[in-house]
C-alpha positions as CSV (number, residue, x, y, z in Angstrom):
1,X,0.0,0.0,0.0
2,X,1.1,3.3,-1.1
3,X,0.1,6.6,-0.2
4,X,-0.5,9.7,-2.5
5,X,2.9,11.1,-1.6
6,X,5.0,7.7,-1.8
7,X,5.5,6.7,1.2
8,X,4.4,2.8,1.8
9,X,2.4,2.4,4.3
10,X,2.3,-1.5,4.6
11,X,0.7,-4.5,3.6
12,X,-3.1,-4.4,5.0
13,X,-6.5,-6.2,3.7
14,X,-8.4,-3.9,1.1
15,X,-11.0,-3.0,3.5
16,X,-8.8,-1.1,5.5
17,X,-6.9,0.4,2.2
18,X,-10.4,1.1,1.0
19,X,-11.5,3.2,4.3
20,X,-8.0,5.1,4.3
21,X,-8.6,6.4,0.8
22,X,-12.6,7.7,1.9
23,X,-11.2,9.2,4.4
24,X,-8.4,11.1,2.5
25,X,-11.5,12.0,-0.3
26,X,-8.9,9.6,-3.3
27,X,-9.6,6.7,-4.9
28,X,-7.6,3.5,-4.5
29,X,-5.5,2.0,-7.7
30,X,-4.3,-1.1,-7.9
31,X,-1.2,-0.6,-9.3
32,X,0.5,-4.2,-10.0
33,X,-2.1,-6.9,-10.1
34,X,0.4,-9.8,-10.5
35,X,2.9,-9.0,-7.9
36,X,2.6,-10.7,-4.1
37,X,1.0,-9.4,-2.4
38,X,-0.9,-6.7,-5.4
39,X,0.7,-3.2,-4.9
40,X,-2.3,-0.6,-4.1
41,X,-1.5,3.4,-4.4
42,X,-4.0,6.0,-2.9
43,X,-4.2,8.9,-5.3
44,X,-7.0,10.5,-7.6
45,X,-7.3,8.5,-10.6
46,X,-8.8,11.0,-12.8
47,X,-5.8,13.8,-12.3
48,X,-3.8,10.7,-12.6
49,X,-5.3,9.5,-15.8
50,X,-5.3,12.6,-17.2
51,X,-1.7,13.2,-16.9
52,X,-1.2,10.1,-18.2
53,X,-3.4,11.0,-22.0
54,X,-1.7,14.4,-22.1
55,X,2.0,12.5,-21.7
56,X,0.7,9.9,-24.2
57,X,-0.3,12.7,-26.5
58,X,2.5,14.9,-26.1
59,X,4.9,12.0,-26.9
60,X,2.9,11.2,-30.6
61,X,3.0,15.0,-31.0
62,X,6.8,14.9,-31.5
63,X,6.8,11.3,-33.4
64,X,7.4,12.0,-37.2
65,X,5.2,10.2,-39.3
66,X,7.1,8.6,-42.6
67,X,5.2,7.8,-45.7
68,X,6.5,5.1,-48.4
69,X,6.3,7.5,-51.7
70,X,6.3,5.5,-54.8
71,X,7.7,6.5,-58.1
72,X,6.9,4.7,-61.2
73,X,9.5,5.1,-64.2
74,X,8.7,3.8,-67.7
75,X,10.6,2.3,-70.6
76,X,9.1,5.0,-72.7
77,X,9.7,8.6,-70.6
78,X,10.6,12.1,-71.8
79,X,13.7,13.3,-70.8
80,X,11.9,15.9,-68.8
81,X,9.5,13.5,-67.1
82,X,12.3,11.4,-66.3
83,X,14.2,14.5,-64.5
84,X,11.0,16.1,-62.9
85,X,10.5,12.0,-61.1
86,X,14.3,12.2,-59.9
87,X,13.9,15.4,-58.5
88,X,10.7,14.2,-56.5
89,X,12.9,11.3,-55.3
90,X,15.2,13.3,-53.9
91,X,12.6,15.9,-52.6
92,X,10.9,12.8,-50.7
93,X,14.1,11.9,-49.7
94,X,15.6,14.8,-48.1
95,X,12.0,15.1,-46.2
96,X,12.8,12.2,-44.4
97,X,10.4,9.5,-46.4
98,X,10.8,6.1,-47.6
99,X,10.9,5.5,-51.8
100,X,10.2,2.9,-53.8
101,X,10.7,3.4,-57.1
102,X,9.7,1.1,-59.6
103,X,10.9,0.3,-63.3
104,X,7.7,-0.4,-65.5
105,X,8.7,-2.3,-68.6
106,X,5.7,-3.3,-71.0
107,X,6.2,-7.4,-71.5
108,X,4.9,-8.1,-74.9
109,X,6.1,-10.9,-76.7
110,X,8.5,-9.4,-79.6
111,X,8.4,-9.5,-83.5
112,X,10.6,-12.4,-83.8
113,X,8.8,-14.7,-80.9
114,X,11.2,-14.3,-78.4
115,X,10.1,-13.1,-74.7
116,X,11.2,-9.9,-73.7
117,X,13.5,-11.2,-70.3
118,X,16.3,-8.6,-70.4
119,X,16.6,-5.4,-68.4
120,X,18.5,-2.5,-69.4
121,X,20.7,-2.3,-66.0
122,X,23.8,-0.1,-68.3
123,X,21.0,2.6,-69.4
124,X,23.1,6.1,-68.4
125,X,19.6,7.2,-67.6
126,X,19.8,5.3,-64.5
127,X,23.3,6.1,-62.9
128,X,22.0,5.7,-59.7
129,X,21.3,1.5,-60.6
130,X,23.1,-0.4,-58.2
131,X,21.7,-3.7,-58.5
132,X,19.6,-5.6,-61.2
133,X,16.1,-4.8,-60.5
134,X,13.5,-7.6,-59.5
135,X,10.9,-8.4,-61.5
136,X,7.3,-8.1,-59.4
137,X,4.2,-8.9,-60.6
């Protein structure tokens, strides 16, 4: 048992906890449930519970939320679209979110009946290319 300012005040049956707290005008809070014997604090629950929500709020207030931007390149881009994307990469970047970016080939079988399987890793559009793409989907 617990008082409001800290001070322990023993192990007694929850009765006597319970008339201590009436008489002080607090509620009683069972603090740890599982420990032996159950820790009990006198103290008013709503100020406490309160405190609590406004610390809890305060906390997410300063959390910074990061979204995963996706950017979609095609085989078939303008020079300027293809400039305009990287710069949104590296505007998503710098403002602390998570990319994916995403290399868009059309698949469609070719004139000579072969399957289109090859990626153009060496492109110097893509300097940035460290590793062979996956193919998703």
């Amino acid at each position: 048992m617990i008082d409001e300012d800290g001070a322990q005040l023993g192990i007694m049956p929850p009765s006597q906890a319970l008339m201590i707290a009436e008489e002080k005008g607090l509620d009683l809070v069972e603090i740890a449930a599982s420990a032996t014997p159950p820790v009990c604090k006198i103290m008013n629950s709503g100020k406490y519970f309160y405190q609590q929500a406004k610390r809890e709020s305060e906390a997410r207030k300063h959390q910074r939320h990061i979204q995963v931007k996706e950017v979609k390149f095609r085989v078939k881009i303008d020079e300027h679209d293809f400039q305009f994307k990287t710069r949104n990469v590296e505007r998503f970047l710098l403002e602390g979110n998570k990319v994916k970016s995403a290399a868009a080939r059309p698949c469609t079988a070719r004139s000579d009946g072969a399957s289109c399987t090859g990626w153009p890793v060496s492109s110097p559009r893509w300097p940035w290319w460290r590793a062979r793409p996956s193919r998703k989907g």
